[in-house]
C-alpha positions as protocol buffer text, in pm:
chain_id: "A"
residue {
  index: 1
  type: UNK
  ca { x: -1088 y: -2696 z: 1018 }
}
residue {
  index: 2
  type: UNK
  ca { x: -879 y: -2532 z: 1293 }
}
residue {
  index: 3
  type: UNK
  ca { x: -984 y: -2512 z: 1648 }
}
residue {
  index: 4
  type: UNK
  ca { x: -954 y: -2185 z: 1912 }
}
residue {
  index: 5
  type: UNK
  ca { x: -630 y: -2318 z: 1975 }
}
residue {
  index: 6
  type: UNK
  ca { x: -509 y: -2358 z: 1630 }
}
residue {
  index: 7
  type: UNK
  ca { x: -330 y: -2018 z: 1624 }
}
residue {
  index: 8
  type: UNK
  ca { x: -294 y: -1843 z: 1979 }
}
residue {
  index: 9
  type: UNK
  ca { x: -226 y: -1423 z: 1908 }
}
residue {
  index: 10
  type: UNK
  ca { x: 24 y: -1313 z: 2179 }
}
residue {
  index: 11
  type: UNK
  ca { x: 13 y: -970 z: 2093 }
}
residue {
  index: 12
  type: UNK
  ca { x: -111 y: -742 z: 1800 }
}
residue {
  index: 13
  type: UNK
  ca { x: -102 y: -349 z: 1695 }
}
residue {
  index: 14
  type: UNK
  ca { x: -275 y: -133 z: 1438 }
}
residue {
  index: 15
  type: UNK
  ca { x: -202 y: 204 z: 1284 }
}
residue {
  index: 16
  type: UNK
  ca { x: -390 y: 436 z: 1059 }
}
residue {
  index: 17
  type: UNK
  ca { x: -200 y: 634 z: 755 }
}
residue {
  index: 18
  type: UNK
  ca { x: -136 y: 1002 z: 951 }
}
residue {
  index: 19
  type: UNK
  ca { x: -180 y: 1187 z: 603 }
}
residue {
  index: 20
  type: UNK
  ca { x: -252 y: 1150 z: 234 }
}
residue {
  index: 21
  type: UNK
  ca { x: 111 y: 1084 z: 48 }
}
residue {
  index: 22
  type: UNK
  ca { x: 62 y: 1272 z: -275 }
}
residue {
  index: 23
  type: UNK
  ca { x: 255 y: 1071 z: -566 }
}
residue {
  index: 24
  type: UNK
  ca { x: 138 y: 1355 z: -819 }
}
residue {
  index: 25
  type: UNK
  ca { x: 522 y: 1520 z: -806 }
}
residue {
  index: 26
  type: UNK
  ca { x: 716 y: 1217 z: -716 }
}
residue {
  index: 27
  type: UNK
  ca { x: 908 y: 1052 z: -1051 }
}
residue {
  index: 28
  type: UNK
  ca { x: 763 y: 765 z: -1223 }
}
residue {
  index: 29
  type: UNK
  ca { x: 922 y: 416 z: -1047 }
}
residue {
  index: 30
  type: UNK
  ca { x: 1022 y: 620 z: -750 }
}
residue {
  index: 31
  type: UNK
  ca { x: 898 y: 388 z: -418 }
}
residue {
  index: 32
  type: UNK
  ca { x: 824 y: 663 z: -116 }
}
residue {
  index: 33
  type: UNK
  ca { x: 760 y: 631 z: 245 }
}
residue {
  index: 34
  type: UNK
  ca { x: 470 y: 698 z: 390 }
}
residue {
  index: 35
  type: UNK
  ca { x: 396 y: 776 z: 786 }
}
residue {
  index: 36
  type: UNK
  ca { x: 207 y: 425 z: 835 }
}
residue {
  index: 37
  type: UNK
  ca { x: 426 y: 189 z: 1011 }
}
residue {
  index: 38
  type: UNK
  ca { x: 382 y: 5 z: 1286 }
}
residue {
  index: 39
  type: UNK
  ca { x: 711 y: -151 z: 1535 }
}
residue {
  index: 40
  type: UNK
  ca { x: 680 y: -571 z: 1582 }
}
residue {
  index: 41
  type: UNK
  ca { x: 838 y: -579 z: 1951 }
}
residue {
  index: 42
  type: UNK
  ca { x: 984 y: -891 z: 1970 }
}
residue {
  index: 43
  type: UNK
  ca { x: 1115 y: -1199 z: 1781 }
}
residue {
  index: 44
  type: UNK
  ca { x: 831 y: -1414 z: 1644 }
}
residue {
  index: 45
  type: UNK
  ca { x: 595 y: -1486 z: 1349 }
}
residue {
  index: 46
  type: UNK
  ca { x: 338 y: -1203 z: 1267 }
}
residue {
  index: 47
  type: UNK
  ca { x: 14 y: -1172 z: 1077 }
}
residue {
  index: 48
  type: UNK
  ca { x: 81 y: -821 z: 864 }
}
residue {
  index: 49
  type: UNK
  ca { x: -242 y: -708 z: 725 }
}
residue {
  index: 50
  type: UNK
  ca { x: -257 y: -390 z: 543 }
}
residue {
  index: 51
  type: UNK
  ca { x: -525 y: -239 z: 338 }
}
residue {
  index: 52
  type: UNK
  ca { x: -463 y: 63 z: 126 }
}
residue {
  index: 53
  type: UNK
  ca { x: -676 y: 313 z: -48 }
}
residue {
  index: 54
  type: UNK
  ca { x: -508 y: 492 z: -372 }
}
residue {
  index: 55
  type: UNK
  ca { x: -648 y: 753 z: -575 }
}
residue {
  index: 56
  type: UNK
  ca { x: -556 y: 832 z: -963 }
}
residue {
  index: 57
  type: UNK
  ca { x: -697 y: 1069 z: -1216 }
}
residue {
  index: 58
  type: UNK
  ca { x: -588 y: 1079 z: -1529 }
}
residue {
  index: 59
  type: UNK
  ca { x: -658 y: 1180 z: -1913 }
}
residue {
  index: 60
  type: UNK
  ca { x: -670 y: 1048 z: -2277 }
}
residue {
  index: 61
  type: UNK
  ca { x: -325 y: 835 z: -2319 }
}
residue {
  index: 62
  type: UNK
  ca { x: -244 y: 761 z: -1935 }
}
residue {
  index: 63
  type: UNK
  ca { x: -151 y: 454 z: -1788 }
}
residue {
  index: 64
  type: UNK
  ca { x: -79 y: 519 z: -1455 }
}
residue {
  index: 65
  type: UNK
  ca { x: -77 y: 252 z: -1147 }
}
residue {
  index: 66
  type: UNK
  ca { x: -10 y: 289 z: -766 }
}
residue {
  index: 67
  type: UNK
  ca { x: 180 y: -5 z: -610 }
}
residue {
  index: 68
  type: UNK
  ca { x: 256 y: -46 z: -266 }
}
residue {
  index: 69
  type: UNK
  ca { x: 468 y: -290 z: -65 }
}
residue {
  index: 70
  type: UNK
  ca { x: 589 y: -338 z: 303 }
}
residue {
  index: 71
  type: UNK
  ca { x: 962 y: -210 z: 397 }
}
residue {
  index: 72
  type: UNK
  ca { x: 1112 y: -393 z: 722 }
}
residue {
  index: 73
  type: UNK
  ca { x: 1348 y: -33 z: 813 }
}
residue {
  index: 74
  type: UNK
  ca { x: 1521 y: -230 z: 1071 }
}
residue {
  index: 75
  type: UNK
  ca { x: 1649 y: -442 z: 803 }
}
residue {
  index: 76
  type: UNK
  ca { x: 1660 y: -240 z: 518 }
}
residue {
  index: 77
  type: UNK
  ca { x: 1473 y: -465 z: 315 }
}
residue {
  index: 78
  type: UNK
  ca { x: 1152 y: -550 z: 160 }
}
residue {
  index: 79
  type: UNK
  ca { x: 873 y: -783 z: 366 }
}
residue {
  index: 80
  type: UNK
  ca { x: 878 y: -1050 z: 139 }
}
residue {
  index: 81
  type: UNK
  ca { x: 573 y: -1115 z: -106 }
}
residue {
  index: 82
  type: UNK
  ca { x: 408 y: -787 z: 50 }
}
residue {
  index: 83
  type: UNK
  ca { x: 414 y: -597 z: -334 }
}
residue {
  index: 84
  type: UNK
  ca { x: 62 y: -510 z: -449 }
}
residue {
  index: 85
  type: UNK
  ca { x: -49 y: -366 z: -734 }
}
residue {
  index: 86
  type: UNK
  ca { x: -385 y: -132 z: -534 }
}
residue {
  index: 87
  type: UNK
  ca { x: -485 y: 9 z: -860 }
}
residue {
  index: 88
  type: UNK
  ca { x: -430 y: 92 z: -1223 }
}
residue {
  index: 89
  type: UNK
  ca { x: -625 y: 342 z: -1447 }
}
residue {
  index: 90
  type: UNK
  ca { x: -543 y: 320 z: -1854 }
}
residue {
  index: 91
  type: UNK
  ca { x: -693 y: 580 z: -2074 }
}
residue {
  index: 92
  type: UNK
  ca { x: -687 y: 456 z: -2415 }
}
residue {
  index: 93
  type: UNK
  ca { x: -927 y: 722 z: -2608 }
}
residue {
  index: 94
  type: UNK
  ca { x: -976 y: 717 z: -3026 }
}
residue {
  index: 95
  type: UNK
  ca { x: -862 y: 1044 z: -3183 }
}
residue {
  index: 96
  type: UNK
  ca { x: -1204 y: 1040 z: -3268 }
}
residue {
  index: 97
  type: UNK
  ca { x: -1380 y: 1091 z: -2934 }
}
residue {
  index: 98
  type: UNK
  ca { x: -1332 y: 1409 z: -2694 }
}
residue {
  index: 99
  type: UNK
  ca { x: -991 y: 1426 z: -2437 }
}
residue {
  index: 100
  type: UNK
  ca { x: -1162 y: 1242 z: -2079 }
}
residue {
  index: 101
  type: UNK
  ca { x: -1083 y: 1240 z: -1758 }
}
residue {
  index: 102
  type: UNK
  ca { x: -1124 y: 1019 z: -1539 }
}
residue {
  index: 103
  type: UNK
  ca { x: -1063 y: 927 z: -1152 }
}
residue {
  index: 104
  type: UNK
  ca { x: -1069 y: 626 z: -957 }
}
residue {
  index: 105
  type: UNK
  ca { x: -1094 y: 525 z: -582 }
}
residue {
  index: 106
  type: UNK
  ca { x: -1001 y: 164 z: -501 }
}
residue {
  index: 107
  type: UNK
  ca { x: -870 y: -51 z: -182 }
}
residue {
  index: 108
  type: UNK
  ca { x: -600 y: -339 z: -144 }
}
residue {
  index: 109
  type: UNK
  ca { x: -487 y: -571 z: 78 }
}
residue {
  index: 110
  type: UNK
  ca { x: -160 y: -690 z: 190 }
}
residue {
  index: 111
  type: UNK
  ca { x: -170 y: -1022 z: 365 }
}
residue {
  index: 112
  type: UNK
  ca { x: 188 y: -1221 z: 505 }
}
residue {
  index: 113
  type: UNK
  ca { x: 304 y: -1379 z: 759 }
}
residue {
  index: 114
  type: UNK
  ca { x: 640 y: -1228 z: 868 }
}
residue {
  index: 115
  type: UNK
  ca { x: 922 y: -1359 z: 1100 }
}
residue {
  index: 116
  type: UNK
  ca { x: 1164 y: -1188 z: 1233 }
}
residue {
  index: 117
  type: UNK
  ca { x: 1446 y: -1245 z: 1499 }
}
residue {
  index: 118
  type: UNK
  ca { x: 1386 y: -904 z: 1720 }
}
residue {
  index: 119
  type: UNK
  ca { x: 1243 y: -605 z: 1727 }
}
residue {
  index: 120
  type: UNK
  ca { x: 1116 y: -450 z: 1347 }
}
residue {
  index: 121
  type: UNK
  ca { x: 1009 y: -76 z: 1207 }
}
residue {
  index: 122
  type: UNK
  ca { x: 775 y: -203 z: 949 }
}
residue {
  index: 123
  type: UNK
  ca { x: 668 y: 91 z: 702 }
}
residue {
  index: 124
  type: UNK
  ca { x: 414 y: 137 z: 392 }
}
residue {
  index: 125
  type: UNK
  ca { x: 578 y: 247 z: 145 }
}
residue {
  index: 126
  type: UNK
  ca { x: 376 y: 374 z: -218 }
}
residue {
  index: 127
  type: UNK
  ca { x: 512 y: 374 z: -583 }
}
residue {
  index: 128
  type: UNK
  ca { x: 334 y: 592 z: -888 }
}
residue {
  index: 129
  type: UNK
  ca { x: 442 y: 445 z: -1243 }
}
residue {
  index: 130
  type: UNK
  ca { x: 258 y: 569 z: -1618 }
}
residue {
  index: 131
  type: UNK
  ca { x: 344 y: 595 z: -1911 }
}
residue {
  index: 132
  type: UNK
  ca { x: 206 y: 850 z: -2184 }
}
residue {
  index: 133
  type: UNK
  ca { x: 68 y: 1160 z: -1974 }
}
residue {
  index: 134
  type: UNK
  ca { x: 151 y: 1179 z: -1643 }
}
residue {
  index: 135
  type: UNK
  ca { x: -188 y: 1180 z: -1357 }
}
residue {
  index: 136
  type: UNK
  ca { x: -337 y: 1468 z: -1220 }
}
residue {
  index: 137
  type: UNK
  ca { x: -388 y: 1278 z: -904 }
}
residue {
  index: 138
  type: UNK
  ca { x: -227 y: 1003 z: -763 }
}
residue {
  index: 139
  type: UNK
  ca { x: -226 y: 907 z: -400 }
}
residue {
  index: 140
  type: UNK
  ca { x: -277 y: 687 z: -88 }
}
residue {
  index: 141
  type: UNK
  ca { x: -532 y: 807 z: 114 }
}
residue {
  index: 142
  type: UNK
  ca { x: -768 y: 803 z: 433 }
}
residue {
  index: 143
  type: UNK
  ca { x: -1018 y: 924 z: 579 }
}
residue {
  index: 144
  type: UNK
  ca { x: -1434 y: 868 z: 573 }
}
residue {
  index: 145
  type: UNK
  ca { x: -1455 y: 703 z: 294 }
}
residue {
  index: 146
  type: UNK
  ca { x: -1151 y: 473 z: 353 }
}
residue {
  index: 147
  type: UNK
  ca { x: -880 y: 392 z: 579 }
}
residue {
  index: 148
  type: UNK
  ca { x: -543 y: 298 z: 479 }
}
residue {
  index: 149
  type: UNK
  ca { x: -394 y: 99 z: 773 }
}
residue {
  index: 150
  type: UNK
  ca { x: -154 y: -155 z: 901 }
}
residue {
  index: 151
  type: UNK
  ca { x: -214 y: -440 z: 1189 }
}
residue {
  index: 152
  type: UNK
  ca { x: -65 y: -699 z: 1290 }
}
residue {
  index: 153
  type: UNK
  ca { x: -73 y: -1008 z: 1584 }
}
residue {
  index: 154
  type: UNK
  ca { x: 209 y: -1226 z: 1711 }
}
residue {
  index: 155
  type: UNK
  ca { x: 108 y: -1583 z: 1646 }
}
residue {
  index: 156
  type: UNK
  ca { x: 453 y: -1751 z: 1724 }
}
């Protein structure tokens, strides 16, 4: 069991998603940026903890998922292990049965530890992939009834 002085924060941020990012036009497998990011200001080790809220809706013969991951823009590359899969909807329907529709909220969470050597622009960025019909809806959202955000604290 660790102690108050196990880990010692030396600095931490948070950020709230500015806007829904529709995915609805975007093509399938196509990763997009949102306006959550947050800026690490110095070399160190970091905490990133994200949690994201995604919204699909889809009908009879959809399979349609929202992943998201962490982007390090400084470096141009992907925060390692930082891919999530926040939600997946598949609407497998007998010919026999009516056409439905159906929608789903759900959350994530993104949880690494991060080290950089300087300053880093760390973004959210949100994929849409389906096959069969594409969704009516597919998103990353906040508001009320769920934030989509981005922290972090400096812990070396």
């Amino acid at each position: 069991m660790g102690t108050s002085s196990s880990i010692r924060i030396s600095g931490h941020g948070y950020a709230e998603l500015p806007a829904p990012v529709d995915l609805a036009a975007t093509a399938s497998g196509a990763w997009v940026n949102t306006g959550l990011q947050v800026t690490l200001p110095a070399a160190g080790t970091y905490h990133l903890d994200a949690n994201v809220r995604a919204v699909l809706t889809a009908a009879d013969g959809t399979n349609a998922w929202i992943g998201v991951r962490l982007f390090d823009v400084t470096a141009g590359a992907v925060v390692a292990d930082s891919e999530l899969l926040v939600q997946q909807l598949d609407m497998t329907v007998s010919t026999a049965t009516p056409v439905i529709t159906q929608g789903v909220n759900q959350h994530g969470p993104i949880l690494v530890p991060y080290t950089v050597p300087g300053t880093r622009l760390v973004r959210l960025q949100a994929v849409k992939n389906y096959s069969g019909p594409a969704p009516s809806v597919a998103r990353v959202q906040s508001d009320g009834n769920g934030r989509t955000t981005l922290r972090w604290e400096r812990v070396a």
